[in-house]
C-alpha angles and dihedrals in degrees: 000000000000116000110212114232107204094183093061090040085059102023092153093063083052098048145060143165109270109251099354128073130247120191121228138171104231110212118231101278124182118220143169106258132187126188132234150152128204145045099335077199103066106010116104081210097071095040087052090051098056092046088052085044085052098045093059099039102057089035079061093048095050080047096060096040095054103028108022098036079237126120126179144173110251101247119232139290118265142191144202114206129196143157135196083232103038083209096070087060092058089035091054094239089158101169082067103053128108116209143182112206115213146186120182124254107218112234103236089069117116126222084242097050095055089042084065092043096052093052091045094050092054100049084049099050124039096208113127085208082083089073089063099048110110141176120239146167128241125194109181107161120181115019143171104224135171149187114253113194103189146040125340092236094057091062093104115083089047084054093049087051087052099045100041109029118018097041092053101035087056089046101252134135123211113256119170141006134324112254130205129199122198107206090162134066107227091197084062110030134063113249101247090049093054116124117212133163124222126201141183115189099216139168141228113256110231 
């Protein structure tokens, strides 16, 4: 059986040029979200979310590969990211960050199918996080994204230079929410060797 590999199929939303900025059109995707606020660091909220996120994502795999003859590799994790003072996200005030949590859904699942996975998640955890899992879709459009080699918390300076010199010197405005891609597992990779994407949804000034 063939395991699908999205992240080959769209290589160009999970990619980017190291220190520079490419711009892309991201198609509407649908994905399972969860909700947060706080150090994803150091709150039990946010651990229990991704293991809710997790739950649901691999039950809907299993799903696909005995019931659907379609196997996949669970596509990473990915994060939303807000404050009420855009400055404490570059800053790393962390305390003070809002997040959604997501995992894509691949486009050939069926409702049916994520209903089943849903109740089979919940008779097989017992975390009430499940509960707050939802699918959603995202339409994005036009963005400004990166690759970011390095610690999470090094991110800053490449999104200063983002923010406040390649999206106005382009003539963009920001328009969404900043979105992180984890390309890399941290339980398993060094911090300076970590791969995330970064992404700004943005639009053209008149």
């Amino acid at each position: 059986m063939k395991k699908i590999d999205i992240k080959k199929q769209f290589q160009a939303l999970y990619s980017g040029p190291v220190g520079g900025f490419i711009v892309l059109e991201v198609p509407p995707l649908r994905y399972f979200m969860i909700d947060g606020s706080g150090d994803p660091n150091t709150a039990p909220s946010y651990r229990a979310a991704i293991e809710a996120l997790f739950t649901i994502s691999y039950t809907l795999k299993f799903i696909a590969k005995n019931e659907l003859g379609t196997d996949y590799i669970v596509p990473p994790l990915e994060g939303l990211w807000w404050a009420e003072d855009p400055k404490h996200f570059i800053s790393r005030m962390k305390d003070k960050w809002s997040w959604t949590m997501m995992t894509l859904v691949p486009d050939f699942i069926e409702d049916s199918s994520i209903e089943k996975a849903f109740r089979a998640a919940r008779e097989k955890k017992n975390n009430p996080d499940i509960q707050r899992v939802r699918v959603a879709s995202l339409n994005e459009g036009q963005v400004v994204q990166t690759l970011h080699i390095g610690p999470y918390d090094a991110e800053g300076p490449i999104l200063k230079k983002m923010h406040e010199e390649f999206v106005p010197a382009n003539n963009f405005a920001l328009t969404g929410i900043h979105h992180e891609i984890y390309l890399s597992d941290p339980r398993r990779t060094a911090a300076e060797k970590l791969k995330t994407v970064l992404r700004q949804p943005v639009k053209r000034l008149k």
